[in-house]
C-alpha positions in Angstrom: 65.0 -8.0 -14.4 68.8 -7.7 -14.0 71.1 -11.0 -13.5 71.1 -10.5 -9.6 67.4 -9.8 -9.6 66.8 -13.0 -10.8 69.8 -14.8 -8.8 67.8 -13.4 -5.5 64.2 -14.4 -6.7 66.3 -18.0 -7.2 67.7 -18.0 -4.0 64.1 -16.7 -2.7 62.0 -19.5 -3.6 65.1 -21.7 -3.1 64.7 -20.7 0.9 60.5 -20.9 0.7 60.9 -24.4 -0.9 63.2 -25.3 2.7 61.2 -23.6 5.0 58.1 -25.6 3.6 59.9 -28.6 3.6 60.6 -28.3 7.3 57.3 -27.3 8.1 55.9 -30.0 6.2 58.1 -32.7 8.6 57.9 -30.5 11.9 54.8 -32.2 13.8 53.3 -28.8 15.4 53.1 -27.7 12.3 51.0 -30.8 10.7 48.3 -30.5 14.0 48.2 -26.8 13.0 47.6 -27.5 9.4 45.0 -30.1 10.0 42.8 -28.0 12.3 43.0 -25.0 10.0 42.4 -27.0 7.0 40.1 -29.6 8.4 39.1 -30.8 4.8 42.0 -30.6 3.2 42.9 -34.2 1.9 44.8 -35.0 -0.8 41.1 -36.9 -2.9 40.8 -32.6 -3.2 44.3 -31.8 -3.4 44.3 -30.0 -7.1 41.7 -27.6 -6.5 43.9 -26.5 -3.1 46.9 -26.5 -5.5 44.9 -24.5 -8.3 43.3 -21.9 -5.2 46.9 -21.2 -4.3 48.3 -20.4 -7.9 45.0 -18.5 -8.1 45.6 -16.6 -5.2 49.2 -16.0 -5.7 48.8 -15.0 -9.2 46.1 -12.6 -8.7 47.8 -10.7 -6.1 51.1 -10.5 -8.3 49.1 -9.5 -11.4 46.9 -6.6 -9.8 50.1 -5.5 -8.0 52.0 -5.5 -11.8 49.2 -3.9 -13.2 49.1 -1.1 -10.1 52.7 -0.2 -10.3 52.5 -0.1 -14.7 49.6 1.8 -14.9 49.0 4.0 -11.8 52.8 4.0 -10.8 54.3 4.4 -14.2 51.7 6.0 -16.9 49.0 7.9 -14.2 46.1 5.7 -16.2 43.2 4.6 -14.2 41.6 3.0 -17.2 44.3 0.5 -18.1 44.6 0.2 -14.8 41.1 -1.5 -14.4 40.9 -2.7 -17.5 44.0 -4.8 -16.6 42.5 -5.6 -13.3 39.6 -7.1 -14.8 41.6 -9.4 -17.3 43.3 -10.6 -14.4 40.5 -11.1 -12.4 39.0 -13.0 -15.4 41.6 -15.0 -16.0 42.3 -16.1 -12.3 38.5 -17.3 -12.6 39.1 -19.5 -15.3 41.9 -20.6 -13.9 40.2 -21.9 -10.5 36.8 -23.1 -12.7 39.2 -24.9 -14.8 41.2 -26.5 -11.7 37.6 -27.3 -10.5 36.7 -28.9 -13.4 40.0 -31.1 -13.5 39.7 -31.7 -9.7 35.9 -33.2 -10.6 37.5 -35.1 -13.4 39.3 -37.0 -10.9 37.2 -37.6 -8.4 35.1 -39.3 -11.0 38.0 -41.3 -12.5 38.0 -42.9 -8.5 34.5 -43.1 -8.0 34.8 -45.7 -11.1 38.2 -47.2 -10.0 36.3 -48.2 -6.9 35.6 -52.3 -6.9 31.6 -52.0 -6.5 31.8 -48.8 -9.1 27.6 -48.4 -10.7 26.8 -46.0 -13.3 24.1 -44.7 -10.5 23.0 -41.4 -9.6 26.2 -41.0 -7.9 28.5 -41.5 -11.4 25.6 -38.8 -12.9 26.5 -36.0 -10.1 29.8 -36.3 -10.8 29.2 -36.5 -14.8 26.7 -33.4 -14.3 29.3 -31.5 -12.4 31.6 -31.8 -15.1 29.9 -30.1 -17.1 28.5 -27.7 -15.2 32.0 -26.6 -14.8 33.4 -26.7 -18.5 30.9 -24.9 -19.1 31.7 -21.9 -16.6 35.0 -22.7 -17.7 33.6 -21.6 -21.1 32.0 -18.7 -20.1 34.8 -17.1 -18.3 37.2 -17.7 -21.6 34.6 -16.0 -23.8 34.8 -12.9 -21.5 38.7 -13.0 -21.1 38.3 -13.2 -24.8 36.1 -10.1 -25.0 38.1 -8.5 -22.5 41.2 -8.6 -24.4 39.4 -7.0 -27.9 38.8 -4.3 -25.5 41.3 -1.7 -25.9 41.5 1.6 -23.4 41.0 5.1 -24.7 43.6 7.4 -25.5 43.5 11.0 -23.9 
């Protein structure tokens, strides 16, 4: 990117950052938000955070990755190899925001005053790992994924 492409991506997120900012204080909006989102509280807030970097993220990579390999070198390959990296990685990214997001709802659960190691503290401790370990999983085949190297014609 040139000096003035990055001075109007600046000013670009610089405007997004405002217009959030009003929406966030502008009532209508907050009624909108809360039917759309009905439950969206902020005991869940990091995995919504982490969904929204995912979502962004994947969109910008496969839209990279389109204009690289179709736009620029004609090759459908890379271009789905690519694809699939991304799509790897934004699934570790939203296993590994799951993960964290059950992290702390367990750190509350035990912050609570009549806290038990019960069979409530063991759902949250089993869902923990149930998601480091997809988180796990996923990183082994990003891993894989990247050995992988397209063919050349």
């Amino acid at each position: 990117m040139t000096g003035w492409q990055w001075f109007w991506t600046l000013v670009g997120f610089l405007l997004l950052i405002l217009a959030l900012t009003f929406l966030y204080f502008f009532p209508p909006f907050e009624t909108l938000v809360n039917i759309v989102l009905e439950g969206f509280t902020f005991q869940n807030s990091i995995f919504w955070v982490t969904v929204i970097i995912g979502i962004v993220g994947f969109c910008a990579f496969h839209w990279s990755a389109y204009k690289t390999y179709i736009g620029g070198q004609g090759s459908v390959e890379s271009m789905v190899l690519t694809s699939l990296r991304g799509s790897t990685f934004t699934a570790v990214l939203l296993s590994a925001g799951a993960a964290l997001q059950a992290v702390q709802n367990a750190c509350v659960y035990l912050l609570q005053t009549s806290y038990a190691f019960d069979g409530g503290f063991g759902k949250k401790v089993g869902t923990i790992i149930a998601l480091v370990v997809i988180t796990g999983v996923f990183c082994i085949i990003f891993w894989l994924l990247k050995l992988i190297r397209p063919v050349k014609t």
